[in-house]
N, C-alpha and C positions, 0 to 999 in steps of 0.2 A: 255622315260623320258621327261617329260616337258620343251621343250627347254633347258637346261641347259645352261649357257654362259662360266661359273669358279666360281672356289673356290676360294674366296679374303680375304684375313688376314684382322681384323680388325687392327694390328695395323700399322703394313706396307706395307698394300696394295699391297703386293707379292701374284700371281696369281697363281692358278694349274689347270689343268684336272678335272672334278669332279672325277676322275679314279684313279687319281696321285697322291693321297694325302688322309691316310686314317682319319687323325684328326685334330691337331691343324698341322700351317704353322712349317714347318722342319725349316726356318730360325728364328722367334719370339719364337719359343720353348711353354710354356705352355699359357703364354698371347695371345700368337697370334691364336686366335680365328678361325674361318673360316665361313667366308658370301656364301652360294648358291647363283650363281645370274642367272636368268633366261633373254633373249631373249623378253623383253619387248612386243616391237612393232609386232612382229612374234602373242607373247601371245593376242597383242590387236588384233589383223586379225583375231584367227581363235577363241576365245572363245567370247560369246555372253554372258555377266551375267544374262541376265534374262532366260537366257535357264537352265543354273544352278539354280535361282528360280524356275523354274519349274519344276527341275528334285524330283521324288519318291524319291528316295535315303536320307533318314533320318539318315544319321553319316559324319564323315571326310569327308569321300571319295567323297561325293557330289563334292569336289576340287580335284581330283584327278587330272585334267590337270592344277593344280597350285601347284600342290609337284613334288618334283622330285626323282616321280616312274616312270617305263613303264605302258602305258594305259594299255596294258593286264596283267602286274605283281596282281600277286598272293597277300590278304593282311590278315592277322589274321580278322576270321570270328563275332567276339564277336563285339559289335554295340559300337561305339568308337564315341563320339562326338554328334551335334546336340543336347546342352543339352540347359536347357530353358533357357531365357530370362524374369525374373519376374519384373512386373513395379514395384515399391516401394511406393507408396505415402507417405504414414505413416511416413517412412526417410524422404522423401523428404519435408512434410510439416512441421517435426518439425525441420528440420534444414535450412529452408527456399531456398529450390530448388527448379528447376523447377521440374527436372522429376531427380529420381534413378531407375533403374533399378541394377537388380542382376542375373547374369552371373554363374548357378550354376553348376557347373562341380562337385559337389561331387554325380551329377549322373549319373557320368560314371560307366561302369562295375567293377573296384574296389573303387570306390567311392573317385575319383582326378582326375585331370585333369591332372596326368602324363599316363594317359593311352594315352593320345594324342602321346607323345614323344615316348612310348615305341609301339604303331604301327608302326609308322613309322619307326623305328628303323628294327623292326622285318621283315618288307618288306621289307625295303636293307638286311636283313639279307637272308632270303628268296630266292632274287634277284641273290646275289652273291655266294647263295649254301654255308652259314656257318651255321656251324652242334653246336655252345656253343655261349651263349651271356648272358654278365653279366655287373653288377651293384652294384654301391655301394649308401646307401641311410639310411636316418634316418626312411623311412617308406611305404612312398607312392610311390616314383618312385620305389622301388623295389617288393611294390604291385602289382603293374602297368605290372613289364616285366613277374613277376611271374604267374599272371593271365591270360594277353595275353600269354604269353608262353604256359602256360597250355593247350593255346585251336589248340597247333601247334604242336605234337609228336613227329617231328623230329628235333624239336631242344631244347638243354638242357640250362637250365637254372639256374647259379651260385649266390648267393648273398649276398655282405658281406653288415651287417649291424651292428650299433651297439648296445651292448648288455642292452646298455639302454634305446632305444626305446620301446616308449609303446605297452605294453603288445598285445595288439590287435591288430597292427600292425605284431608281431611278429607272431603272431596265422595266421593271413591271409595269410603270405609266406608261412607257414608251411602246411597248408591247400591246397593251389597250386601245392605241392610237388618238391616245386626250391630247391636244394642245400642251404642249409643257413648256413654261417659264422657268430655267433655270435660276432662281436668284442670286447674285453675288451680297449675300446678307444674310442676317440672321431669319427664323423663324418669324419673329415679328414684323419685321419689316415687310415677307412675305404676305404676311395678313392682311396688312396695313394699305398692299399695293393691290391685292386680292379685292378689299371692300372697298378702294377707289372706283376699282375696272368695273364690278357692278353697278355700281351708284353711276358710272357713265354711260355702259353700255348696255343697262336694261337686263343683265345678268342676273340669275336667283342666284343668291352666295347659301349656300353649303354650311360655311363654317360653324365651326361650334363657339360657343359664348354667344353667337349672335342672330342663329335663327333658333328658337324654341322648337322645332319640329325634331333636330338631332337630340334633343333631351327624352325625346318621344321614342326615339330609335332606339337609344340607348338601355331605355326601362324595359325592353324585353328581356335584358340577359338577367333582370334578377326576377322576373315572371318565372324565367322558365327554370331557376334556382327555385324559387319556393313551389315549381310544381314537383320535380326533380326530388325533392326532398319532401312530398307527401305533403303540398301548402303549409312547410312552417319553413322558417329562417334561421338560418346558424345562429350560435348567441355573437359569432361576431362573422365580419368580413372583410378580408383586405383585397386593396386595388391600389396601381401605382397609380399616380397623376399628375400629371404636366401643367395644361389648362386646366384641369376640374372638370371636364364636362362627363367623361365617364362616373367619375360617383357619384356626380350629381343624377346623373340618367338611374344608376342604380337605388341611389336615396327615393328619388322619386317612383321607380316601381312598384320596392316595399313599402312607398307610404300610402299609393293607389288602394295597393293586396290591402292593408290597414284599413282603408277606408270604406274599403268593399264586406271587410269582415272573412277575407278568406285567410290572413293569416294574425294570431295572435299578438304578435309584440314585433318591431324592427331588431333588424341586427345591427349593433354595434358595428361604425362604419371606419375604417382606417386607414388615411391615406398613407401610402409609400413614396418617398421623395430624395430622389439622388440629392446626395450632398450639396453636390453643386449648381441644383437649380431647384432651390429650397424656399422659395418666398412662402408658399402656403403653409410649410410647418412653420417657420419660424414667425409669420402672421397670427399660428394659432397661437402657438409656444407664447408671444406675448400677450394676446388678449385685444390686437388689433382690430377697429373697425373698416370693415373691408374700402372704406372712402381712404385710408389712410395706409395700405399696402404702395408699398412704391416699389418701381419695375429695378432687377439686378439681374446684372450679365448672366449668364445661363454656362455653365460647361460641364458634361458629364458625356460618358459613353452611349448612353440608353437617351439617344435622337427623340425617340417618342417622348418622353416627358421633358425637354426641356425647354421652358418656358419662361423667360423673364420676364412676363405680367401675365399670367394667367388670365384669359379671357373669360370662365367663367367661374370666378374667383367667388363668388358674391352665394352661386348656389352651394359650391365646395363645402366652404366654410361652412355654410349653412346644413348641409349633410352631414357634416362630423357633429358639431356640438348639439345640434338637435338630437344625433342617436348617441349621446354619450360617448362619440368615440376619441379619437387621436390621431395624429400624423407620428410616423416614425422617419427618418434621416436613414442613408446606409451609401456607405462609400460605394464609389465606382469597381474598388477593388474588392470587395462584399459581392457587389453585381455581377463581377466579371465569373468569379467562384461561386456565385448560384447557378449559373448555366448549366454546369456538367451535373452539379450536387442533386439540382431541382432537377434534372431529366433523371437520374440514375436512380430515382429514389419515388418519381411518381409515373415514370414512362412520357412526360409532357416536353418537349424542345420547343423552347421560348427564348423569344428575341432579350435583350437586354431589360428592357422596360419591364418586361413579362416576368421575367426572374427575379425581377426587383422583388417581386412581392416575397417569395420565399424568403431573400433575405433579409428584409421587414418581417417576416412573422417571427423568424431565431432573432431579430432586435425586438419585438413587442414581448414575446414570452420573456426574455432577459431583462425585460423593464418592468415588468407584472401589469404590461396593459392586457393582455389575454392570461387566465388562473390554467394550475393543472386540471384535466377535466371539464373541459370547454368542447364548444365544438365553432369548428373554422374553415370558412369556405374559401380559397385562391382564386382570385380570377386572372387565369392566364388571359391577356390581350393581344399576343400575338406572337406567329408563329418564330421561329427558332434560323429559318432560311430565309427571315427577312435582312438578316445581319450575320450573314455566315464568315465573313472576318471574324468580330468579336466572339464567333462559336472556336472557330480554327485557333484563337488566341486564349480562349481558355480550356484547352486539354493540351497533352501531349502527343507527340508526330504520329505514337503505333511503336512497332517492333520490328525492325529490319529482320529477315533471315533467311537466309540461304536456301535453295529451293531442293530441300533433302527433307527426310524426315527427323533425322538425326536433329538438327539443325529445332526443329519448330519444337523437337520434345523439352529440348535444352529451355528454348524457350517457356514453354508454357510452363515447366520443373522450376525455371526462375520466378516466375508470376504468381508459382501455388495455384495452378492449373490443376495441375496432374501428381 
């Protein structure tokens, strides 16, 4: 295991074994979080970054001696990570940056970047010889454990999800052959019935907020941003979020890369959050102490981020005001008109959630939380066919016409084609 140092509660900094403690701090109860901390200096001694630059290895694992697995631990086979880094001009000029780039993890093997969380997971799982691991999700994180799961036969794989996520979402569990709990309820209530069934049946729970190992999953996607971009960090970075647990996973990469001395300064971190299931912006907006967030109904199109108590609320927060950044708001009808806008203009097709972010950055640059001459990383979270309603719903049918030539010239003469 990568140096390990302790398990440290984010909110009262109460310390454990990494051994001793299988999820959140036994004294904070469900807020109290848990930070992996690693052996710094140990880590600056014996790994070399550009030996890592060099290394073949094309996924996560390229950091394997910066997670905390055993160098020889076993890890689900499926290529998890190493996903592209696309420059953006096109964003970047018509919103007067210097440089975007986009971060697109919807191509990973089930098409989100919670395949990160859910490797990692499964190698502790692996590790400690547990035979059942489960998850509660509106979609992709339970894509995620269901598909790496798949590719691991000895361990079974549970999923309550609810029974209102989309459709395609649903089909992909199903496809994987994980156990699937349909829930009649919200997101939360899923979680809620998810960390019962562990707590009873000897289950590893998955979920994020509440095992520290997916914050570990998650810190690969900004590893492999500040390698991607020659070990430095954009001056800023937006992510949408639901629960928190993705920026927090990213907070925590670039604060490792900081600590290691491979990159300079953090990026300004900023979360994107539908209108309608807004508790972490308007938490920040007023200056809330995260004991003092309380849970509100949840409704917006982009499934991924909606969250009526953010599970890990406590690192969130803690990710933004530590790197100076912000949360921005952006209507569902914003979201729905970043789909086509944000494919046509960076080549990326992203689910709702995923879009969000574009149209968070045209609200942060309108706000003057990002200046002219910036530079700003997107991180698409997932793919565009995970929600192909909400695709179908934001463009137009096409162009009917007649099967002549006459007929398509008319056509393409009316488009400014031809």
């Amino acid at each position: 295991m990568a140096d390990v140092k302790a398990l440290r509660c984010v909110i009262g900094g109460c310390r454990f074994e990494v051994d001793e403690v299988s999820y959140t701090c036994p004294v904070h109860g469900e807020l109290g979080t848990l930070d992996i901390l690693y052996d710094y200096a140990d880590l600056r001694a014996r790994i070399d970054r550009d030996a890592i630059s060099a290394s073949p290895r094309a996924d996560c694992w390229r950091y394997k001696a910066l997670l905390p697995v055993a160098p020889a631990a076993r890890v689900p086979p499926l290529s998890v990570g190493w996903t592209p880094l696309y420059d953006a001009p096109r964003i970047a000029q018509q919103l007067g940056l210097r440089s975007v780039w986009v971060k697109d993890d919807g191509a990973n093997p089930t098409g989100s970047l919670k395949d990160r969380a859910s490797a990692l997971v499964l190698a502790r799982a692996l590790e400690q010889g547990i035979g059942a691991v489960s998850a509660a999700s509106t979609g992709n994180a339970a894509a995620a454990l269901a598909g790496l799961g798949a590719s691991l036969p000895e361990i079974d794989i549970v999923i309550f999800v609810p029974a209102s996520a989309p459709a395609a979402k649903i089909a992909q569990l199903l496809v994987y052959g994980a156990e699937v709990l349909l829930v009649e309820g919200s997101y939360d209530e899923a979680f809620d019935l998810c960390l019962e069934a562990c707590a009873s049946y000897g289950w590893y729970s998955r979920n994020t907020g509440v095992n520290p190992f997916t914050t570990e999953g998650k810190k690969t996607a900004a590893l492999e941003i500040a390698e991607q971009l020659n070990w430095r960090a954009p001056d800023a970075l937006m992510v949408s979020v639901g629960d928190g647990s993705i920026i927090s996973g990213i907070h925590k990469g670039f604060q490792d890369l900081l600590e290691l001395g491979w990159i300079d300064a953090l990026p300004r971190l900023i979360g994107v959050q539908a209108e309608g299931s807004a508790v972490l912006a308007n938490a920040f907006e007023q200056g809330l102490a995260v004991a003092d967030i309380a849970a509100k109904a949840a409704s917006t199109i982009a499934d991924s981020i909606a969250a009526e108590l953010p599970r890990d609320r406590a690192k969130a927060l803690r990710a933004v005001r530590a790197t100076g950044g912000a949360f921005v708001t952006v209507s569902d009808a914003a979201i729905l008109a970043a789909i086509p806008e944000f494919a046509q203009l960076s080549g990326v097709f992203a689910e709702p959630a995923a879009a969000a972010v574009y149209a968070g950055l045209k609200a942060a640059v309108s706000a003057g939380l990002i200046e002219a001459g910036e530079s700003v990383c997107l991180v698409s979270t997932g793919n565009g066919l995970k929600d192909v309603a909400r695709a179908r719903e934001s463009v137009s049918g096409g162009t009917r016409v007649a099967a002549n030539r006459a007929a398509v010239e008319r056509a393409l003469s009316k488009a400014g084609r031809i």
